[in-house]
N, C-alpha and C positions, 0 to 999 in steps of 0.2 A: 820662386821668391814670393812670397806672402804680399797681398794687396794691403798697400801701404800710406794712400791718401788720405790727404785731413778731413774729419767730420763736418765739415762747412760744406765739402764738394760733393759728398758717397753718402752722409748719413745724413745731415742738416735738411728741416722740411725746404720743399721749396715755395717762393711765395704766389706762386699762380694759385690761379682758382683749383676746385679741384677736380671740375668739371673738363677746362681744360686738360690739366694734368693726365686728365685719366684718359683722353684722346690721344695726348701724345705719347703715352705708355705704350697705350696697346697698337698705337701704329709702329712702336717702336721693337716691340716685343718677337721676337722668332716664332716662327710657325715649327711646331715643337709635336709630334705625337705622345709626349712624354708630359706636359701639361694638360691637367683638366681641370679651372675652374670650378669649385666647390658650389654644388648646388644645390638642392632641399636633401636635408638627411634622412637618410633610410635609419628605419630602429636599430641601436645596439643587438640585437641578435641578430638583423640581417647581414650584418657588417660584420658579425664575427663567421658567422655562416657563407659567407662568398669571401673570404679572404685569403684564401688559396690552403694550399694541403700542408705547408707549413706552421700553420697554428692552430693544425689539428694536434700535434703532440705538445703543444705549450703548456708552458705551469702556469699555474691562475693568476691573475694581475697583483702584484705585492706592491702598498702602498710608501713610498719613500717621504719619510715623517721623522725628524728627528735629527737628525744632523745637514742643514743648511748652515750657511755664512753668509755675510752679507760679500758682493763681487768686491768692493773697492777701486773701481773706477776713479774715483779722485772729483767731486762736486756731486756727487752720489747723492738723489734723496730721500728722504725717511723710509725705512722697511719696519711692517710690525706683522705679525702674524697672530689670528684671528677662526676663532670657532665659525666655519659658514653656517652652521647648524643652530647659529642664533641670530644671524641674519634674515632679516626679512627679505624673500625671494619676490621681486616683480618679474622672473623670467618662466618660462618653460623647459630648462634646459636641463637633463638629465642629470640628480646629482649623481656625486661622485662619494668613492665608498669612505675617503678618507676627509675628516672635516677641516682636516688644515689647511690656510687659507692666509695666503703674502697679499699685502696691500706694498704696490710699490709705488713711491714718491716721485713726482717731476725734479729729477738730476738734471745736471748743467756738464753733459749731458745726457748721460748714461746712471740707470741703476737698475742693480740685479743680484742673484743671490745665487749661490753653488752649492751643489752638493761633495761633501764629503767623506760620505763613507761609500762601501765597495759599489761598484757598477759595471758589468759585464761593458767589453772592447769587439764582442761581438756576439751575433746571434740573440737580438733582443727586442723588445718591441717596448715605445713607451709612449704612454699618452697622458693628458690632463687637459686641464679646460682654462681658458684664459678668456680676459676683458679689457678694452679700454673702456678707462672712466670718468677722464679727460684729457685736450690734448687730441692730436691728429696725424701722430707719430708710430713708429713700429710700436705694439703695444706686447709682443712677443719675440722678443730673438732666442730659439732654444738650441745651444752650443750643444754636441753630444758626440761618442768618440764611434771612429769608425774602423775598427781595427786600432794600428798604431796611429793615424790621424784623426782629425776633428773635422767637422765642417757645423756648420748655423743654420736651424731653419728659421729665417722671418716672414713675421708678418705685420704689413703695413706698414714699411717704410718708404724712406723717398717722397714722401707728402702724405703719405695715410693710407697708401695702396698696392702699392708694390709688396709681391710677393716670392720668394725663392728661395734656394740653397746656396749661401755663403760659403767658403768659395770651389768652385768645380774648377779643374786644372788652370787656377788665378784668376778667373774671373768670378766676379762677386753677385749677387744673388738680383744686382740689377741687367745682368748683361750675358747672363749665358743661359740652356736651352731649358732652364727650370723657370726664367723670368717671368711673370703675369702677373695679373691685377683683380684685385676684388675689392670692392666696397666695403670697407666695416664699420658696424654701426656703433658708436659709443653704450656701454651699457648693456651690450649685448654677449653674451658667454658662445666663445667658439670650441667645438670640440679639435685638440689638435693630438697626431698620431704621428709617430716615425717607428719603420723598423729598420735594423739594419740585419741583413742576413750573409751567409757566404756570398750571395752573386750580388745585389742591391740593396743602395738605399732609397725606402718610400718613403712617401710623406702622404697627408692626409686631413683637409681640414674638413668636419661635418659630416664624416662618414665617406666622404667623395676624393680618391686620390686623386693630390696633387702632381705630382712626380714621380719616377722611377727611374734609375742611374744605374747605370752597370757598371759594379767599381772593378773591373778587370781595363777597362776602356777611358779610366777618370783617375784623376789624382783630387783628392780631399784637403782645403786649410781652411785655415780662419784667418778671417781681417783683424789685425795686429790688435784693432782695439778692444776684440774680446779677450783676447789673453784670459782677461779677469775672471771669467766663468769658466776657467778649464777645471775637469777634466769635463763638468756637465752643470749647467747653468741655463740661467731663464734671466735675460734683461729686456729693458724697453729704454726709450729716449724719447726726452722731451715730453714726457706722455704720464700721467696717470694710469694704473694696470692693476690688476689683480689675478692669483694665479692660486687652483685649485686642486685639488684630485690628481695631483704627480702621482701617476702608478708606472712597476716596471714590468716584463715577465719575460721569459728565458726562453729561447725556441731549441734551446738544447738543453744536455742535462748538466753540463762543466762547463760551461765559458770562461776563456779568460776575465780577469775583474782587472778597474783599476782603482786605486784608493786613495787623495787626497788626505791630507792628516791636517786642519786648519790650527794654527798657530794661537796661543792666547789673549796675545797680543790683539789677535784678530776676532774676536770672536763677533757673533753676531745680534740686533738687536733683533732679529729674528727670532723668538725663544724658543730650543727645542721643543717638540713634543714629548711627551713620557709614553707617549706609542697605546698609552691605557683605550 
């Protein structure tokens, strides 16, 4: 059954310091061979270069531009999408190929945005770049399918630091053996990577895997309240975020796709791109 407590209890920051908070995380956190802490980034080529022998036959990164929607959470706020490429950069962070660029608003208490046209259900690998910009909340939850189910990778919830896969066999991304903690700086651009392949799902922020899960050994859901970002979505809570450089690419040559068809009704203030 799908983890199904209220955002006051699972998601809502907590009001300790955060210094505290981060004591009692990681005293709390499993001793895990499966987590590592993200630590200074190796170059994009090194990172593609040690990444094992499966993305040696990968097709080149394709950037996903052009059909988002806004999630619909319900007190959702403001989504606009934004040329980065005319933004003034105060960071160092490796752009990214695609200039499209979600400014997502502090929701009451979720907001996030989905994609909906085709996305491989397996054998893929997807990464982009994300930021809090205000706020001390998850600045990233990226929902994405794994096989026939879904699971969420966040970052920075539960007071601004918690970090994990939502949810491994019903336990949620604060409490099972992906849990940890890292600091994130507001303003600062994270690079974030998931693959999922036949045997696992990774994760990855900075170049530095996070997790690796053997989905032979796990069962994959999502907490009810993402529903909103299926089949593959990026939201944050309570938080200021921005979210960059969504790219996909294929670790085989036919995966299954899945495909999302957004409604009119629904459309988003997101404006497509024209892909030019």
């Amino acid at each position: 059954m799908r983890p199904q407590s209220t955002p006051s209890i699972y998601l809502a920051s907590f009001p300790a310091p955060r210094a505290f908070f981060a004591t009692i995380v990681l005293a709390l956190v499993p001793s895990s061979a499966y987590c590592q802490p993200g630590g200074t980034p190796p170059s994009v080529a090194n990172e593609d270069a040690e990444s094992g022998n499966a993305e040696k036959s990968a097709a080149k990164w394709r950037p996903l531009a052009g059909k988002w929607d806004e999630a619909h959470f319900g007190g959702d706020g403001g989504i606009t999408r934004e040329d980065w490429k005319k933004k003034p950069e105060e960071g160092s962070a490796k752009k990214p190929a695609t200039a499209e660029l979600f400014r997502l608003g502090m929701g009451d208490p979720l907001t996030g945005i989905r994609w909906t046209g085709d996305f491989p259900l397996e054998n893929y690998e997807l990464r982009m770049q994300a930021r809090r910009t205000d706020g001390f909340d998850f600045f990233a939850a990226v929902t994405f399918p794994v096989g026939k189910e879904h699971c969420s990778f966040v970052l920075g919830g539960w007071g601004g630091g918690v970090v994990g896969i939502s949810s491994i066999d019903g336990n949620d991304a604060s409490s099972n053996e992906t849990t940890g903690y890292q600091d994130f700086k507001n303003k600062q651009w994270y690079e974030i990577r998931i693959r999922v392949d036949k045997d696992n799902v990774t994760t990855w922020i900075d170049g530095m895997e996070w997790a690796s899960i053997n989905r032979s050994e796990h069962t994959f859901d999502i907490r009810i309240e993402m529903d909103p970002c299926l089949p593959l979505g990026i939201a944050n809570f309570q938080c200021e975020s921005e979210i960059r450089g969504v790219e996909v690419r294929r670790l085989d040559a036919e995966p299954a796709t899945e495909k999302t068809d957004a409604s009119p009704a629904e459309s988003s203030t997101a404006t497509p791109s024209d892909n030019s």
